[in-house]
C-alpha positions in Angstrom: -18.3 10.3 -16.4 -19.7 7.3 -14.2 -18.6 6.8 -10.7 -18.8 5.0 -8.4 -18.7 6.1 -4.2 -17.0 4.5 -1.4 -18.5 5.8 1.8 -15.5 5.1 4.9 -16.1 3.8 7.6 -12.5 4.6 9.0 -10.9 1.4 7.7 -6.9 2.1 6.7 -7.5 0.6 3.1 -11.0 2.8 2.5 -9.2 4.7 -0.6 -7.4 1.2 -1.7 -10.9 0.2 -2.4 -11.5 3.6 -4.6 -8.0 2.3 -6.4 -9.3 -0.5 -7.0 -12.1 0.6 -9.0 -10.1 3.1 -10.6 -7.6 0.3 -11.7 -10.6 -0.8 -13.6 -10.8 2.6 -15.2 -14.1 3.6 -13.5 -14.1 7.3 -11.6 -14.2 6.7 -7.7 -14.1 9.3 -4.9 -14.1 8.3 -1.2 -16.4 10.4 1.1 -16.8 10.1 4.8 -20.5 7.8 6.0 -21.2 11.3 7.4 -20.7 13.5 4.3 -24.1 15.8 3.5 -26.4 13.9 1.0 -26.1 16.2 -1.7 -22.4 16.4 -1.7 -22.8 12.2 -2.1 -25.4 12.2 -4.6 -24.4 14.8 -6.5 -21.7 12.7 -8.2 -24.7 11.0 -9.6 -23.2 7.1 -8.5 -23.9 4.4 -10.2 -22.9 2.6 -7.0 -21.9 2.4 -3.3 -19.1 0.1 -1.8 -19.2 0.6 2.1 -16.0 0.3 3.3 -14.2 -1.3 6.2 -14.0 0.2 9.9 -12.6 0.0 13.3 -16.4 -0.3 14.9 -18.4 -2.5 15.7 -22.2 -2.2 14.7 -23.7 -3.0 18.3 -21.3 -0.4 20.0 -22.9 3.0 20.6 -22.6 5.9 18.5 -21.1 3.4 15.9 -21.1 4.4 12.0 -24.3 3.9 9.6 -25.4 4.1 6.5 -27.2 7.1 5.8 -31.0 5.8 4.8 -30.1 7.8 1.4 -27.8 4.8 0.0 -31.1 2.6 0.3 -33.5 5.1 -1.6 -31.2 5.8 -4.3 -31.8 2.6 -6.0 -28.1 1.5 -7.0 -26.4 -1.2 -6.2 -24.5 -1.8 -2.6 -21.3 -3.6 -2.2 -20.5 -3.8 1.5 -17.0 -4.9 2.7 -15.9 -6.1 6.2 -17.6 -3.5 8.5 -19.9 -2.3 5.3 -21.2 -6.2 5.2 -21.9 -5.7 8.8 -23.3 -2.4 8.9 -25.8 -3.4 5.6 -26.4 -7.1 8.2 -27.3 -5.1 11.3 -29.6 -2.5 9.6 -31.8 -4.7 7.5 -32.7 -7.0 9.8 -29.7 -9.7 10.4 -27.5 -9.9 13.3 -23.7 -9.7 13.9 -21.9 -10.6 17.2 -18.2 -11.6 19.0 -17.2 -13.7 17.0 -15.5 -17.1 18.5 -12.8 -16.5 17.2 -11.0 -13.8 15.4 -10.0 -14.0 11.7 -7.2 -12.5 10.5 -4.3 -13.0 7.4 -4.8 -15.6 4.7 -8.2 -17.7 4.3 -10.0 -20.2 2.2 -13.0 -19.0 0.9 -16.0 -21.7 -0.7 -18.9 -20.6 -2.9 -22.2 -22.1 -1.6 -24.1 -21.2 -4.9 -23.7 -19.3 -8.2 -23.1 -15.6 -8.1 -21.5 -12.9 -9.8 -18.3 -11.9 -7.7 -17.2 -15.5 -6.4 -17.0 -18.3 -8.9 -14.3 -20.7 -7.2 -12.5 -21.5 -4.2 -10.4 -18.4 -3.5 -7.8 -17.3 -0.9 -9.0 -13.9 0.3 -7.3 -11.4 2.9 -9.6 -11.4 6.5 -9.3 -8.7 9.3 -12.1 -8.8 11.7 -13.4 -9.8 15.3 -16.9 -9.4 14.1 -19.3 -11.4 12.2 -22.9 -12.7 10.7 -24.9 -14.8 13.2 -28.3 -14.3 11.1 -28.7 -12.9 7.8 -31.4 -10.1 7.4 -34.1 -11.2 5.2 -34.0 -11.2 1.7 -30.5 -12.1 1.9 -28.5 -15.5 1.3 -25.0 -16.7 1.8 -23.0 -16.7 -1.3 -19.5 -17.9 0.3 -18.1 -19.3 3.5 -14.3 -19.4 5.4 -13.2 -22.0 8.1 -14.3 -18.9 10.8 -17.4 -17.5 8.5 -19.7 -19.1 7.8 -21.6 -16.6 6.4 -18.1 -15.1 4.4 -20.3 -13.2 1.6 -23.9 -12.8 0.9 -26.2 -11.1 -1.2 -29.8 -10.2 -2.1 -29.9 -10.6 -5.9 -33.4 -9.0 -6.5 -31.8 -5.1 -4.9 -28.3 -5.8 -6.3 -27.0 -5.9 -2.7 -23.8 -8.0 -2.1 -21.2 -7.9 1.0 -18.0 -9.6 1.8 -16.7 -10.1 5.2 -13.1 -10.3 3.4 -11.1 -7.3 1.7 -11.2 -7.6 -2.1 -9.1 -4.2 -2.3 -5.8 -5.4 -0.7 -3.4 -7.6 -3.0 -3.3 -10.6 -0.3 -6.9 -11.0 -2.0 -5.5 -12.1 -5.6 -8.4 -12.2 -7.8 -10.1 -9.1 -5.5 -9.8 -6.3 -7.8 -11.4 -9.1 -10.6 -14.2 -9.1 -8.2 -14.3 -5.3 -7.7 -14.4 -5.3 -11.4 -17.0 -7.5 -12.2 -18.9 -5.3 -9.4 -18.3 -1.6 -10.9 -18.5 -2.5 -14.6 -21.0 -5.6 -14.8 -23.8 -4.9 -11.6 -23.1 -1.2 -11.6 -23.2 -0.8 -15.2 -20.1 1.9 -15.0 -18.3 3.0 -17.8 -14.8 2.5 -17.8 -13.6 6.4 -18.9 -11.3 7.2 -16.1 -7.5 7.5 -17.4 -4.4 9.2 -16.9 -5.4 11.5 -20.1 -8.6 12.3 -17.8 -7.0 12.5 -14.5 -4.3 15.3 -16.4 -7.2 16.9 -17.7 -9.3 17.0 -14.3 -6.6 18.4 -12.0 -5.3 21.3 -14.0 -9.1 22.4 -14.4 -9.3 22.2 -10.5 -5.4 24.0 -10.2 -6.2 26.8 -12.5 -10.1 27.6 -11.2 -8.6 27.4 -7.5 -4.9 29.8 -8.1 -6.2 32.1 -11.2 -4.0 34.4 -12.0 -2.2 34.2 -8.6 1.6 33.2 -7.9 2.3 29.8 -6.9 5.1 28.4 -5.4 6.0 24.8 -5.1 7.4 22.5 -3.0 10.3 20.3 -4.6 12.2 17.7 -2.7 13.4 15.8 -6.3 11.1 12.8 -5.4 8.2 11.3 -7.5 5.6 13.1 -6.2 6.9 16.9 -5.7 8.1 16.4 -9.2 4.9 15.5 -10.8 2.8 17.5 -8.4 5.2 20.8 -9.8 4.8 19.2 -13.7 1.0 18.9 -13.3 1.1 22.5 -12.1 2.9 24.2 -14.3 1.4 22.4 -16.9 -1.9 24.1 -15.8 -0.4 27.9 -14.6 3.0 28.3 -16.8 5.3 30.5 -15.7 3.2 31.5 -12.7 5.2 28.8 -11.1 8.3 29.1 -8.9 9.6 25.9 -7.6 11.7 25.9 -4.2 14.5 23.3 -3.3 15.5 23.4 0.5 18.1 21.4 1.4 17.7 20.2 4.9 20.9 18.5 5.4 18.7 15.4 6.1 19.7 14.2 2.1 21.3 11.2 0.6 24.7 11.1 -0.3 24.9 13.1 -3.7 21.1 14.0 -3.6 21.3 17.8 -3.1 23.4 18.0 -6.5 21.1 15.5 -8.3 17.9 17.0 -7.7 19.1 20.6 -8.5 20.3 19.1 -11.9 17.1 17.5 -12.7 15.1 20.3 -12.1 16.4 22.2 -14.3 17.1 20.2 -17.2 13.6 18.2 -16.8 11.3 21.0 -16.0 12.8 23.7 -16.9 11.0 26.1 -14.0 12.2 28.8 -11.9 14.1 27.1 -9.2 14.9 28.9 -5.9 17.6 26.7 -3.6 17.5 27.3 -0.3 20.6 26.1 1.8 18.9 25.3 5.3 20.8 22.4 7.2 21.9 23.9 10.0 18.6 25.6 10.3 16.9 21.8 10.6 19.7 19.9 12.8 19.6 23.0 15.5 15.6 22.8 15.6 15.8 18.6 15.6 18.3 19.1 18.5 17.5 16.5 21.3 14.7 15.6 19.8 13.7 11.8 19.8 10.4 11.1 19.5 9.1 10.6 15.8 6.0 12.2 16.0 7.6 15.4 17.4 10.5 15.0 14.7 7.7 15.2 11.9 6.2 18.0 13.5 9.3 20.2 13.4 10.2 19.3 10.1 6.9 20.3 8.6 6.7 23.7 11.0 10.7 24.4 10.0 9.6 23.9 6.2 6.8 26.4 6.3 8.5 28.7 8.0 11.2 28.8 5.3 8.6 28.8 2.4 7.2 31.6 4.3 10.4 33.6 4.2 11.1 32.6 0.6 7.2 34.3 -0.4 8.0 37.0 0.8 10.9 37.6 -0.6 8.9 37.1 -4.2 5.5 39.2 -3.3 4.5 36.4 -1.0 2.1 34.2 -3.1 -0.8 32.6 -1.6 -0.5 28.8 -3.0 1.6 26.5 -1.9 2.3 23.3 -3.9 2.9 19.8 -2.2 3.4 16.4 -3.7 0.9 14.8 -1.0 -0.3 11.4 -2.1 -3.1 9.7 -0.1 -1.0 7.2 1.9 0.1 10.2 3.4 -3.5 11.2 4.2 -4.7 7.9 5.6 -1.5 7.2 7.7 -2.0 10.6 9.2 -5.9 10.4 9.8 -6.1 13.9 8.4 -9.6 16.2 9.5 -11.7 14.3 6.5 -10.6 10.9 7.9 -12.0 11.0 11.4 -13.0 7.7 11.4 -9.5 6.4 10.8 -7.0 5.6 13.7 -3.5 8.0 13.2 -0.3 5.8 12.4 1.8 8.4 12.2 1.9 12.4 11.1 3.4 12.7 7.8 4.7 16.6 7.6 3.1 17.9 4.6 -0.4 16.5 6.5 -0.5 16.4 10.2 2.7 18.2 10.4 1.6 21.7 9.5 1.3 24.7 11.7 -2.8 25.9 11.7 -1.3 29.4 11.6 0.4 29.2 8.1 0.1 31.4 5.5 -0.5 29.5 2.1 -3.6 27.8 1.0 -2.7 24.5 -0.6 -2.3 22.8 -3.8 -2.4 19.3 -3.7 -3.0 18.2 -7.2 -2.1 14.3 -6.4 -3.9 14.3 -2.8 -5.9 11.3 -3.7 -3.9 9.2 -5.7 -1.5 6.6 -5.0 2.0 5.6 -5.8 1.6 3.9 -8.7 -0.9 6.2 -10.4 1.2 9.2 -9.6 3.9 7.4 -11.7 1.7 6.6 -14.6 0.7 10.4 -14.6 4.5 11.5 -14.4 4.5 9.2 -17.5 1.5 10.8 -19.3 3.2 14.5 -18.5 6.2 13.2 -20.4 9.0 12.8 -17.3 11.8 10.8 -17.9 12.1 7.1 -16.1 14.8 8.4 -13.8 12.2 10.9 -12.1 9.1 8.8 -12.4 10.6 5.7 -11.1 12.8 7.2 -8.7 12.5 5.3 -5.4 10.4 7.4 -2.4 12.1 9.2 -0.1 10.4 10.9 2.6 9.8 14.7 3.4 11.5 14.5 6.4 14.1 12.8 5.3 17.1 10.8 6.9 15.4 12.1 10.5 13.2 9.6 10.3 15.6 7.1 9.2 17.7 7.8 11.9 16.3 6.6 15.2 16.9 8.7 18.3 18.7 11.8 18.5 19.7 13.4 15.0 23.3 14.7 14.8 25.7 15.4 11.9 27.7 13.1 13.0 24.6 10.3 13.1 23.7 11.3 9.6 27.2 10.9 8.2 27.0 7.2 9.4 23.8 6.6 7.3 24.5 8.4 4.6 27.3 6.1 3.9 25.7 2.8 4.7 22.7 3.3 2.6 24.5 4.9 -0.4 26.4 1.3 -0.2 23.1 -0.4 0.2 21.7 1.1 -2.9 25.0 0.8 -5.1 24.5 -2.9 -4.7 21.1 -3.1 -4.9 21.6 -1.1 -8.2 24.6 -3.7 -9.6 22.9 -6.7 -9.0 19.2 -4.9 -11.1 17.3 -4.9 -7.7 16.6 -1.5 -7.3 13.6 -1.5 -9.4 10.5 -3.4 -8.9 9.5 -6.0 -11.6 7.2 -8.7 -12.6 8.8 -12.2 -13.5 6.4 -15.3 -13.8 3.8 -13.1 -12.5 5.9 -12.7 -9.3 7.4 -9.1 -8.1 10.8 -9.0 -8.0 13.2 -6.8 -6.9 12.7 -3.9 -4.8 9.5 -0.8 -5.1 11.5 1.1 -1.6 14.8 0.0 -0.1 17.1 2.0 2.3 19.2 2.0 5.7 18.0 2.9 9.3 20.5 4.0 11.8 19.2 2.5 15.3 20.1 4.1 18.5 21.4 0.7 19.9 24.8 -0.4 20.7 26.8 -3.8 20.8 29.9 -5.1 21.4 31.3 -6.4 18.3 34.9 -7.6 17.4 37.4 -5.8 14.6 41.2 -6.9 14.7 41.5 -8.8 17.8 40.1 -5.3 19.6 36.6 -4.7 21.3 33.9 -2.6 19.6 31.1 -1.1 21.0 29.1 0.7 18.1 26.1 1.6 15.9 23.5 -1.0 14.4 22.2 -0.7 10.7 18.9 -2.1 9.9 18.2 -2.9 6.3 14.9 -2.7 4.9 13.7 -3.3 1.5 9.7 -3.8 0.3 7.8 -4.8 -2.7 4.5 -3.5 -2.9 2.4 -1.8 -5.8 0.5 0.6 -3.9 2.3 1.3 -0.5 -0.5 0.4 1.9 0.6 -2.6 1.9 4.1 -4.3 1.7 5.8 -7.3 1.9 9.7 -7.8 2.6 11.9 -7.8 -0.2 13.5 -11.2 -0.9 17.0 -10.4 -1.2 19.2 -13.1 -2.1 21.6 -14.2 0.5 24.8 -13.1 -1.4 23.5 -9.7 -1.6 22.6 -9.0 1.7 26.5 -10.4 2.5 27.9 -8.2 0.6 26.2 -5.3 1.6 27.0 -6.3 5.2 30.6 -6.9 4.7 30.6 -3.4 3.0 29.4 -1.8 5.4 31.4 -2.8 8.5 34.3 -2.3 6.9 34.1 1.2 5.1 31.5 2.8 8.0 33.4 4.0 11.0 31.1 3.5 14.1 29.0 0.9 12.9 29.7 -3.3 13.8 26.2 -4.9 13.0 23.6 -4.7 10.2 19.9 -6.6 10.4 17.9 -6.8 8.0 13.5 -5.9 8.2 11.9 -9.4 7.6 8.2 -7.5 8.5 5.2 -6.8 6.4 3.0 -3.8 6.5 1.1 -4.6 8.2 2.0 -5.3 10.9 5.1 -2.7 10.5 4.9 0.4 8.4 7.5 0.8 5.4 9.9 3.3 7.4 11.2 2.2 10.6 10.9 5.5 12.9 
């Protein structure tokens, strides 16, 4: 089918652009500005979008485009960095700019082109900018701190924005990302969930064969459709494996047990492992350290389990590329690490499985419409995330029973209510989300003095923290009403023991990620 290539230039959104374009049903695969020639050019593009970057283009040893983009002929779309790499190399020149630009701006057309057609608001993020375009070029759009904020050479199908068209604070950027891939490029649009299905268990069954495979299943979104989307592809080769950490929700090791059985109807091996976890989390603070353990501790017990079964080879995860790009995994290296995600970073080099990661470079929200296509019910597919390491991460400092107890509680209350009042779900209403696409309780490691019947307290703080976003690279804070967020306070100071203040998370991501760690 037609594609389209983003070449990444380290920017955290580099495979939101490739969603992007996939949103517009065109095939896009992100490859590093490094990757061999062939390995580019052999997916025959009909275009390249260079994305963002960390860099700057006068720096030493900074990122380039490989002189191959330029001979193939195609169109170029270059974005932030990519407008500034595609400035400096033909000719143009990019400096300091005055004055940074970053968040919400106003962007003007200067004359008629094919991506901007109106005043827009776009999403900037850059120190950087266009002194003096290269020749050939002219500027096609301008911001109060640009004023060359987009420019093109029409006659080579060459176009660059210094905004980013693939985040939603860009509202009509995916229009222009469409109008890009379909209309300049001249893509098809054949790229669908039918096709994705189709694709990945071609790739599962030429890379397992006949072998055994286990898989990972935590009773979340992704494990679940990552084990459907295998099984689907290797039948009854397929064993999944539920270890309980003791780092659950309240209720969740019964649930998930349940609706792996009735929904997939696989082999299910339960592993009962808690004490195993809290005794190697034992004084352990630090976050990255915390997700390093759990991954190690869940390997470990995978291991175990193989052998126990004539030790299989493949190992199934439900890794979805936030987790990639957050981690700045080996085929990111441009990327800055936010933090190790324990099915990425977090696993030992000296395990013994080779991988299957059959929703590696999808996101949220296309994992869900797969789930969809492979037939799960709404409870699994819109099931909110929960992550691999569980409530460690969610509960800041030291992990204890004890600690865990206290958040188990205050976030099953957080949820109930959330659920009652029908924002537990996200939804559109007057083209507005609504609702909540991740919500949940932190436990802080931070005491205050509170007040309770006349006597002094001195005890635990909650945070609250609930997100809508569509993707999950970026978010915004939830807008609870008032009356909710009261009750859920009130709740929880009076039926928690050890806990006299909840706050709630009033960040977006960025600057904050979704979990608090």
């Amino acid at each position: 089918m037609d594609s389209l290539v983003v070449l990444d230039f380290g920017s955290q959104t580099s495979q939101l652009i490739a969603r992007r374009v996939r949103e517009c049903q065109v095939y896009c695969e992100l490859l590093p500005w490094n990757a061999p020639a062939e390995q580019v050019l052999g997916l025959q593009p009909k275009g390249f979008i260079l994305s963002g970057g960390p860099a700057s283009v006068y720096e030493e040893n900074s990122p380039y485009i490989p002189e191959y983009v330029f001979e193939s002929g195609v169109p170029i779309l270059g974005i932030c960095y990519g407008m500034q790499a595609l400035a400096h190399q033909l000719g143009g020149r990019v400096n300091p700019a005055p004055q940074r630009e970053y968040g919400f701006a106003r962007l003007w057309p200067l004359q008629s082109n094919p991506l901007i057609g109106a005043e827009e608001q776009v999403w900037m993020s850059h120190g950087d900018r266009i002194e003096e375009l290269p020749p050939g070029f002219v500027a096609i759009a301008s911001s109060e701190r640009s004023p060359i904020a987009a420019m093109a050479d029409f006659q080579r199908c060459y176009y660059a924005v210094q905004f980013h068209p693939e985040v939603r604070h860009t509202p009509h950027g995916t229009a222009m990302l469409r109008q890009f891939a379909l209309e300049i490029c001249g893509a098809k649009p054949q790229w669908t969930p039918a096709s994705i299905i189709d694709q990945t268990i071609q790739r599962v069954r030429q890379q397992v064969g006949t072998e055994r495979v286990l898989s990972a299943v935590s009773g979340g979104v992704d494990s679940t459709v990552a084990t459907a989307m295998v099984q689907r592809a290797v039948g009854d080769q397929l064993i999944a494996v539920f270890v309980d950490t003791g780092l659950l929700r309240q209720g969740e090791a019964k649930q998930v047990r349940e609706a792996l059985q009735t929904h997939l109807g696989v082999e299910l091996l339960v592993v009962e492992a808690s004490e195993i976890f809290l005794g190697a989390l034992k004084g352990i603070t630090d976050p990255e350290r915390k997700r390093q353990i759990i991954g190690e501790t869940f390997i470990r017990i995978f291991e175990a389990q193989a052998r126990q079964v004539g030790m299989p080879p493949f190992l199934v995860q439900g890794t979805i590329y936030p987790d990639v790009v957050e981690s700045s995994a080996p085929d990111r290296a441009q990327a800055q690490r936010i933090k190790t995600h324990h099915n990425v970073g977090g696993l030992p080099p000296d395990m013994q499985f080779q991988l299957v990661e059959p929703l590696r470079y999808l996101f949220k929200d296309e994992v869900r419409i797969v789930g969809e296509a492979l037939g799960l019910p709404p409870e699994i597919v819109w099931r909110q995330p929960f992550p691999g390491p569980g409530l460690a991460v969610r509960c800041l400092g030291e992990v204890t029973a004890e600690r865990l107890a206290i958040l188990r509680q205050a976030d099953a209350i957080f949820t109930e209510e959330l659920h009652k009042a029908g924002y537990l779900r996200l939804r559109y209403t007057d083209d507005q989300l609504e609702g909540t696409a991740q919500a949940f309780a932190v436990l802080l490691p931070v005491q205050s003095v509170g007040v309770m019947g006349d006597q002094r307290t001195y005890q635990e703080t909650v945070a609250l923290r609930a997100v809508t976003t569509e993707d999950f690279m970026t978010a915004d804070w939830a807008r609870i009403p008032p009356d909710l967020l009261a009750r859920v306070s009130n709740r929880i100071v009076n039926e928690v023991k050890g806990v006299n203040r909840v706050v709630y998370d009033i960040t977006s991501k960025p600057p904050a990620t979704i979990e608090w760690e």
